[in-house]
DRENMIVO-504728 format. One line per field, with one value per residue (C-alpha): residue in three letters; x, y, z; residue number from 1. Coordinates in nm, 3 decimals. Layout:
residu ALA;...
east X;...
north Y;...
up Z;...
num NUM;...
***
This chain:
residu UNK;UNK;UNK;UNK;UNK;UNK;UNK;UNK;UNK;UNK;UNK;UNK;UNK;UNK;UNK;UNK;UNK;UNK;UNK;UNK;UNK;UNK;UNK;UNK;UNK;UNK;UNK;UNK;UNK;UNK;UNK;UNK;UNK;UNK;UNK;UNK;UNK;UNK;UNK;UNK;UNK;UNK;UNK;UNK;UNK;UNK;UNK;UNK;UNK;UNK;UNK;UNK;UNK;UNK;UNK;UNK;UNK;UNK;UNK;UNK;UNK;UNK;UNK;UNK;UNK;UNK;UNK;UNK;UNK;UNK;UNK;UNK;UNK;UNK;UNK;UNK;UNK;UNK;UNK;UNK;UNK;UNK;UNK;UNK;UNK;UNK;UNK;UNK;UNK;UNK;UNK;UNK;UNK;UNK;UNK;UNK;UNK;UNK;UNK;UNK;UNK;UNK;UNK;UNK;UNK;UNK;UNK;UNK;UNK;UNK;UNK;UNK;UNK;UNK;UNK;UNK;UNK;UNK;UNK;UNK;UNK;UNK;UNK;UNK;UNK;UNK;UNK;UNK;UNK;UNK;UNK;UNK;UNK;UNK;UNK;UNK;UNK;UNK;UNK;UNK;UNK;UNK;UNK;UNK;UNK;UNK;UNK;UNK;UNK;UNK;UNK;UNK;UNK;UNK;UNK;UNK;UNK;UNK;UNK;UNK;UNK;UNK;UNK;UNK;UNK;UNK;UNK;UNK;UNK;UNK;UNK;UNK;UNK;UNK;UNK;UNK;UNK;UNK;UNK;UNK;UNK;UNK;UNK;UNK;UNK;UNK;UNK;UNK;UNK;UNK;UNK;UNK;UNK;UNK;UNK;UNK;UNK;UNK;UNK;UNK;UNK;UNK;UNK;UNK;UNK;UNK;UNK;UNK;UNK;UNK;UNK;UNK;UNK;UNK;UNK;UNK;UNK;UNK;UNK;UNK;UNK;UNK;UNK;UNK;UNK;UNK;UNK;UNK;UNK;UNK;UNK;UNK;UNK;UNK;UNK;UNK;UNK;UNK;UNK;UNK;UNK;UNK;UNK;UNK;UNK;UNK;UNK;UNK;UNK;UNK;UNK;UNK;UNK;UNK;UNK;UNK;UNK;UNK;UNK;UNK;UNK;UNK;UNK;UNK;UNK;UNK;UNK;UNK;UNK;UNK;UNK;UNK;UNK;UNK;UNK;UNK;UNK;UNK;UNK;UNK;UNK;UNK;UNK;UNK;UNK;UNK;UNK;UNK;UNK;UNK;UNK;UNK;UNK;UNK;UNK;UNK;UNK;UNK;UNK;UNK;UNK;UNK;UNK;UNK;UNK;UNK;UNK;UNK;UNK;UNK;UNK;UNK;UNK;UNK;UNK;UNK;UNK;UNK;UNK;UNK;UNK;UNK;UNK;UNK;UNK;UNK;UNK;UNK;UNK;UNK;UNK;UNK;UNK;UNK;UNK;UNK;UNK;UNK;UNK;UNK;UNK;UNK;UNK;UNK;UNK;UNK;UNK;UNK;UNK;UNK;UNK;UNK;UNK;UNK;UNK;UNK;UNK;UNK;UNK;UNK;UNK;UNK;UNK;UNK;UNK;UNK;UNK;UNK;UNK;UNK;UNK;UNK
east 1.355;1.006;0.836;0.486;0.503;0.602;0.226;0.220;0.556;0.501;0.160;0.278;0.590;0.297;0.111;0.385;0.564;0.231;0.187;0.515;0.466;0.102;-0.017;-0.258;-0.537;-0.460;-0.654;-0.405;-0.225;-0.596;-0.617;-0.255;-0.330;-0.668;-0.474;-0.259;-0.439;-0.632;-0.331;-0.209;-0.565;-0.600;-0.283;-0.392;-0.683;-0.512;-0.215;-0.320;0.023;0.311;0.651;0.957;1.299;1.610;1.899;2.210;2.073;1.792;1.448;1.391;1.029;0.865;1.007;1.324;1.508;1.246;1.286;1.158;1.187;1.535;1.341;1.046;1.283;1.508;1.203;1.084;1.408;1.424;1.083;1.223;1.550;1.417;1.223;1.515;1.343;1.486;1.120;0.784;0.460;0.148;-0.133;-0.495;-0.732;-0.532;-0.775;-0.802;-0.645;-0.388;-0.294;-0.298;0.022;0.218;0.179;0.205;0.548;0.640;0.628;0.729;1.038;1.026;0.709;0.764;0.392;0.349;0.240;-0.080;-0.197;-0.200;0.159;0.411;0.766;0.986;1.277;1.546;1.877;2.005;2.283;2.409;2.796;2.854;3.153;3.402;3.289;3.107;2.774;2.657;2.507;2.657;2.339;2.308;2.687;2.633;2.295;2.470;2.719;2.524;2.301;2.601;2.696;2.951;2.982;3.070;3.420;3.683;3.687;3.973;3.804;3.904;4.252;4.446;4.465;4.079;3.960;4.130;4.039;3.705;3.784;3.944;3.596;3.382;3.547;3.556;3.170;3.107;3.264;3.069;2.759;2.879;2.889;2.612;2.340;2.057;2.020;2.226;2.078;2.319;2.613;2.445;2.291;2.706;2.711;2.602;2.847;3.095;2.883;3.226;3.346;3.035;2.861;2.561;2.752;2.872;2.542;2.384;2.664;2.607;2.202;2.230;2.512;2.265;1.974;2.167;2.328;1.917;1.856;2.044;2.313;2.698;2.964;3.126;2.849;2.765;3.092;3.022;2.681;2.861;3.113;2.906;2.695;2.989;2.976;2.628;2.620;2.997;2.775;2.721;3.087;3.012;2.722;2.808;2.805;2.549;2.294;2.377;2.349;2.053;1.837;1.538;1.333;1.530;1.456;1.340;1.673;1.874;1.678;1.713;2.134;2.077;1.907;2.194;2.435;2.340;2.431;2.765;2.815;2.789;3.069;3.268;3.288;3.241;3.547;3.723;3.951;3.893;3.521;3.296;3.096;2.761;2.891;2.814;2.477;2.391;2.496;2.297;2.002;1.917;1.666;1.480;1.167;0.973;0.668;0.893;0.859;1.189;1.512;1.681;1.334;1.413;1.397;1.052;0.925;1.326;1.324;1.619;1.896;1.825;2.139;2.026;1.702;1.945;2.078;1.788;1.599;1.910;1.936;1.589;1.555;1.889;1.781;1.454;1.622;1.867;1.820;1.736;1.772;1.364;1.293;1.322;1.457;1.176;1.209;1.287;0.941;0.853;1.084;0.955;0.634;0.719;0.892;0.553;0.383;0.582;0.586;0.431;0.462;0.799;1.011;0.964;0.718;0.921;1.269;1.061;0.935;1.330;1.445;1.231;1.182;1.527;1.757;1.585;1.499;1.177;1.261;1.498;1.212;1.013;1.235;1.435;1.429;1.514;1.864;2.105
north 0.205;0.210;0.130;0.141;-0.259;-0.253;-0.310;-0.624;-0.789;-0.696;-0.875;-1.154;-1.205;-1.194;-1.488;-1.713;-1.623;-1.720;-2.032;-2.152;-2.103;-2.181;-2.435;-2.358;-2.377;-2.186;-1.852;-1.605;-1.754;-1.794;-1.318;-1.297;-1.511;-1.316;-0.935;-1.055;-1.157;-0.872;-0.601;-0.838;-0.847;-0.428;-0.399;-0.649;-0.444;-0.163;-0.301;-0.599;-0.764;-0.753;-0.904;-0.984;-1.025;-1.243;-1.000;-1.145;-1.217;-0.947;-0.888;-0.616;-0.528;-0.201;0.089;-0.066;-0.327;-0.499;-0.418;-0.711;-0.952;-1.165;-1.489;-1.387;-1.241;-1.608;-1.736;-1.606;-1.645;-1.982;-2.047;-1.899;-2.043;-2.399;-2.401;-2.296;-1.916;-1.604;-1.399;-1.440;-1.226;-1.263;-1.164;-1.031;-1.319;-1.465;-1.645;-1.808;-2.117;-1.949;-1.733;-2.047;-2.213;-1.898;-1.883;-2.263;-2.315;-1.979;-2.130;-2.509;-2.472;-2.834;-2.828;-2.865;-2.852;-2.654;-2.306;-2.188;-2.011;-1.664;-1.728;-1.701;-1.787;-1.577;-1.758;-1.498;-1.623;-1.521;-1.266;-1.510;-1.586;-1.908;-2.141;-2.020;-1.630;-1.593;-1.389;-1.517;-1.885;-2.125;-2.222;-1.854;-1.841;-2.151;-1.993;-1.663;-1.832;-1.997;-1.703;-1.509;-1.499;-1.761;-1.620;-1.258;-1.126;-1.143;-0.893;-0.763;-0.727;-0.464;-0.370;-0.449;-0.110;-0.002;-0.229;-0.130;0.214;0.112;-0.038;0.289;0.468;0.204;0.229;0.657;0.638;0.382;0.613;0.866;0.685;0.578;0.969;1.070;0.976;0.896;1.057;1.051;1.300;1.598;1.382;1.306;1.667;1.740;1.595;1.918;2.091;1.825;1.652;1.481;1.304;1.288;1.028;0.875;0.562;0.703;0.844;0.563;0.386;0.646;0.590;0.208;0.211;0.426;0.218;-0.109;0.035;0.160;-0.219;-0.352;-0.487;-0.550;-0.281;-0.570;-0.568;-0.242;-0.216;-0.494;-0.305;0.048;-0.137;-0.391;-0.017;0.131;-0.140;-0.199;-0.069;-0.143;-0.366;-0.028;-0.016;-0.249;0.001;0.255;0.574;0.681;0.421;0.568;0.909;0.910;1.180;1.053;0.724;0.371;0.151;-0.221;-0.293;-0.067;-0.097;-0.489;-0.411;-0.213;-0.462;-0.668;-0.454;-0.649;-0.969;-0.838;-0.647;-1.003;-1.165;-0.879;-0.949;-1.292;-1.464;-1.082;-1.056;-0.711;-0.728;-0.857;-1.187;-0.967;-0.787;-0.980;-1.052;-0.708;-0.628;-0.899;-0.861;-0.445;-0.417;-0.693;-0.661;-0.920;-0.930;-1.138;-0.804;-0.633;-0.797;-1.039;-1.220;-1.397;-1.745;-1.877;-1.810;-1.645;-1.279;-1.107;-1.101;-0.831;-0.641;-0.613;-0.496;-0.214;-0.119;-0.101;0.122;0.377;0.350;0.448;0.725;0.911;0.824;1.057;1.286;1.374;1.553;1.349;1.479;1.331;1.445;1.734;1.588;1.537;1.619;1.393;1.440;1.308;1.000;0.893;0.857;0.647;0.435;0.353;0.360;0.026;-0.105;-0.432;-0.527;-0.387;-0.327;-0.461;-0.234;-0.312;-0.119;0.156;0.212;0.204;0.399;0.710;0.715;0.641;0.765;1.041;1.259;1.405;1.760;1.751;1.622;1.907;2.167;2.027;2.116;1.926;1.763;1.992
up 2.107;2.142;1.780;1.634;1.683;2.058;2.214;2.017;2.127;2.508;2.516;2.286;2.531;2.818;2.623;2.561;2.965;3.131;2.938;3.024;3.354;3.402;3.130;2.836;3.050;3.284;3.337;3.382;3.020;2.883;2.947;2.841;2.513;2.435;2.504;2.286;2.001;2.039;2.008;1.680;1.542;1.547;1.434;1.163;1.059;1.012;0.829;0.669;0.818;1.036;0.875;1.131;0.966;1.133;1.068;1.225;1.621;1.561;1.478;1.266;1.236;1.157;1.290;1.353;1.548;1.771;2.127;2.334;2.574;2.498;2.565;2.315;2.076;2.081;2.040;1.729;1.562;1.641;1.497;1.135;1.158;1.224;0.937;0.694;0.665;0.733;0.800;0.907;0.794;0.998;0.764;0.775;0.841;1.126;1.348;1.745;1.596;1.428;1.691;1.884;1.688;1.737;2.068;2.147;1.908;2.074;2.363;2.304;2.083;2.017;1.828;1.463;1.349;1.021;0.983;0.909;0.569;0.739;0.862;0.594;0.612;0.371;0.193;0.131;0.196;0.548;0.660;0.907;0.828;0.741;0.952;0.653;0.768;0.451;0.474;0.098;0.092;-0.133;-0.291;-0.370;-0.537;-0.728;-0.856;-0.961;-1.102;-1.324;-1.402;-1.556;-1.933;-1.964;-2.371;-2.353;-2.336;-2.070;-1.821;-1.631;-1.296;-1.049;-1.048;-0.656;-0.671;-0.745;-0.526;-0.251;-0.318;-0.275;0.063;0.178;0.079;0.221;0.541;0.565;0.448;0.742;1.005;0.873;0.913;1.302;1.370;1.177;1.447;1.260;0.940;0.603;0.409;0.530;0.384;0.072;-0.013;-0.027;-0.378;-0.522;-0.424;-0.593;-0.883;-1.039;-0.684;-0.511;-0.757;-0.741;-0.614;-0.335;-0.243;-0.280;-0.028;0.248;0.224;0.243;0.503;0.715;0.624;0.711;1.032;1.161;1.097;1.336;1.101;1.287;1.191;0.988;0.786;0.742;0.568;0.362;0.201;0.206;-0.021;-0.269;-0.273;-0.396;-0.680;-0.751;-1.093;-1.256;-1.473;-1.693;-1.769;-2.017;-2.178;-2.447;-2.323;-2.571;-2.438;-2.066;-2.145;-2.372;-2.346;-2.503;-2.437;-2.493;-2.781;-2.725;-2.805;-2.591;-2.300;-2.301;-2.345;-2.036;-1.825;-1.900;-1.651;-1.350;-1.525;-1.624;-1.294;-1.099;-1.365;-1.299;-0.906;-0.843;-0.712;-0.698;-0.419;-0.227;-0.216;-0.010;-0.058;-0.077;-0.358;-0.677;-0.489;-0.476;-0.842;-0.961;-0.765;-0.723;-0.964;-0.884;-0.686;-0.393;-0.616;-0.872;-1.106;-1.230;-1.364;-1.412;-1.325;-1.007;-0.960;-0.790;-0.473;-0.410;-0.222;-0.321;-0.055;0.230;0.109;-0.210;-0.101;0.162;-0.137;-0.400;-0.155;-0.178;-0.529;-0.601;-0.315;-0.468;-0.853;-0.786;-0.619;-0.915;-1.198;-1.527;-1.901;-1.933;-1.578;-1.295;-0.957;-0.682;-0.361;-0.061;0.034;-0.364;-0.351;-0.014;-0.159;-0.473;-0.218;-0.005;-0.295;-0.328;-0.007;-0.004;-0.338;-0.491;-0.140;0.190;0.455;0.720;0.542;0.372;0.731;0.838;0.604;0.599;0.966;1.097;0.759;0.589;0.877;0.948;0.954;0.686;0.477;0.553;0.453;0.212;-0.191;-0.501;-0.510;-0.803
num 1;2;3;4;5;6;7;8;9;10;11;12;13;14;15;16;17;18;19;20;21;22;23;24;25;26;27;28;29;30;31;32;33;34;35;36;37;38;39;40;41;42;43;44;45;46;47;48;49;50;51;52;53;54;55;56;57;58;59;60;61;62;63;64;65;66;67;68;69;70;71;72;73;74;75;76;77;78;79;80;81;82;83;84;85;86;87;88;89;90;91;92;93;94;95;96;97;98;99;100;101;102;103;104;105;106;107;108;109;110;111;112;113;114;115;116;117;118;119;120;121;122;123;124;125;126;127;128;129;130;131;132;133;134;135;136;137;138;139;140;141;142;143;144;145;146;147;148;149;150;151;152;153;154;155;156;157;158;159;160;161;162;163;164;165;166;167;168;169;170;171;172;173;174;175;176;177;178;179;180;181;182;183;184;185;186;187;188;189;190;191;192;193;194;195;196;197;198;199;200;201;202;203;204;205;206;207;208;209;210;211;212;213;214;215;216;217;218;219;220;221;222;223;224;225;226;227;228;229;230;231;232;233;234;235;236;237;238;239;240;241;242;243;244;245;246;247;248;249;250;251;252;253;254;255;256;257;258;259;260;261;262;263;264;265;266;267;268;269;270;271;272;273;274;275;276;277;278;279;280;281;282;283;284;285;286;287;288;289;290;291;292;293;294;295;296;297;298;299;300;301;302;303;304;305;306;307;308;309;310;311;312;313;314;315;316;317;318;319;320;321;322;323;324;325;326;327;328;329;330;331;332;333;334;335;336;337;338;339;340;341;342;343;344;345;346;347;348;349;350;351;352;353;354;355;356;357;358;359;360;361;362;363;364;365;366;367;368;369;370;371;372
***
């Protein structure tokens, strides 16, 4: 797939070939280096920066999955992974010497110096199972578990029964998503004609399935967000239904019972057999943003898991596009503009780029009307 991005990664993977082959010095890597760092520099001006996520053996970048050389591509995953990251952002400001160390650690896998101010390594914890097959980190589990409320009342869990239902639906959303070539929004517009089966939920599963199969994510774990989707807000249970169904603005005090639904979402699944590990991640962590805004406030310098950020970005997109009781439902057009509004501050560019290029289809956008 070509994407907006691929000028860049071809001359990069030009730079770091001909100084493997040739030396530093050499004048054929000396023009590879400098058309290089020019097509990263425009691109630079323009955008400010260019962020490259490790998702599974993939780079996903903007537009989508990064098509490029399988050397360069190693390359640049081994750079992250080496220094416990799971991303890199090259920013605005990026000099010759700067450009230098990506080229030269590019090249020299061995070399361990430390990155540069204008490259930053991003933190979030990786998608990469684990030797037990676990996609969730323990540091992250141990973190959660702490986070929950030790003092409110037991919960029953999911029944065997519910959360195998869920299963069953995860699994018939994902197929629908493998046949669905591209674009969600068909399937979810089908909740008007259904309001009581096709719930937000479920909409919200068949956007982030979409969005996490565009990024390159394995089938395995493409179920895994369709599902922990499916259970992103069973916090709520917990909520009277007069706070949920309030038609008028929350009080100080309801709206901090509210943002309490993540918290008890997470309790809820952690340790439940039938879902996956990403599950009580995702409950905890879908309103939180990566400029540390949002809640529950994040701990420092953490990015919320990439799932959780799959599934915030579907959450918000179908949220607009419903009907409110203090607000008319936008269009697709409407809600694709709050989300860049937020890219680079509440949501990563790279998956609002994914997501309304490669999920909400162009043409559906154009003629589409408010959601019922």
């Amino acid at each position: 797939m070509i994407t907006p991005a691929t000028p860049i990664f071809a001359a990069l993977g030009g730079a770091v070939t001909a100084r493997r082959l040739y030396g530093a010095d050499h004048r054929v890597a000396r023009e590879r280096f400098e058309a290089a760092r020019e097509a990263l520099g425009t691109w630079l001006a323009a955008e400010r920066s260019l962020t490259l996520h490790v998702v599974e053996s993939c780079l996903l970048g903007p537009g989508g999955v990064v098509e490029c050389d399988p050397s360069l591509g190693q390359a640049v995953i081994r750079l992250v992974r080496d220094r416990g990251a799971s991303s890199v952002r090259l920013e605005h400001g990026l000099d010759g010497a700067d450009f230098e160390w990506l080229v030269r650690t590019l090249s020299d896998p061995d070399d361990v110096c430390p990155a540069p101010a204008c490259v930053r390594l991003g933190h979030a914890h990786r998608l990469q199972a684990a030797p037990t097959g676990s996609a969730v980190a323990p540091d992250l589990v141990a973190e959660l578990k702490a986070a929950v409320r030790d003092d409110a009342p037991a919960d029953p869990g999911l029944a065997g029964a519910e959360a195998q239902g869920l299963e069953r639906v995860a699994a018939g959303i994902c197929m629908a998503v493998a046949d669905s070539h591209g674009t969600m929004l068909e399937l979810a517009a089908l909740k008007g004609h259904d309001e009581y089966t096709f719930v937000h939920t479920v909409n919200v599963a068949l956007l982030a399935g979409a969005l996490a199969e565009a990024c390159g994510l394995s089938p395995r774990l493409v179920h895994d967000v369709t599902q922990a989707a499916l259970t992103h807000d069973v916090g709520k249970r917990v909520i009277r239904h007069q706070i949920l169904g309030k038609r008028t603005a929350l009080t100080t005090d309801e709206r901090e019972l509210m943002q309490q639904h993540p918290v008890e979402g997470a309790r809820v699944l952690l340790g439940q057999a039938g879902v996956p590990d990403v599950s009580p991640i995702v409950a905890y962590e879908h309103h939180m943003h990566l400029d540390g805004t949002g809640y529950p406030t994040p701990a420092r310098g953490r990015r919320p898991h990439l799932v959780s950020q799959i599934v915030q970005q579907a959450d918000v997109f179908d949220a607009l596009r419903t009907h409110r009781p203090y607000r008319s439902a936008m269009t697709a057009d409407g809600a694709c503009a709050v989300l860049l509004q937020g890219a680079g501050t509440k949501y990563d560019r790279a998956l609002v780029d994914v997501f309304i290029d490669r999920v909400i289809a162009r043409e559906a956008r154009r003629t589409d009307a408010p959601a019922a």
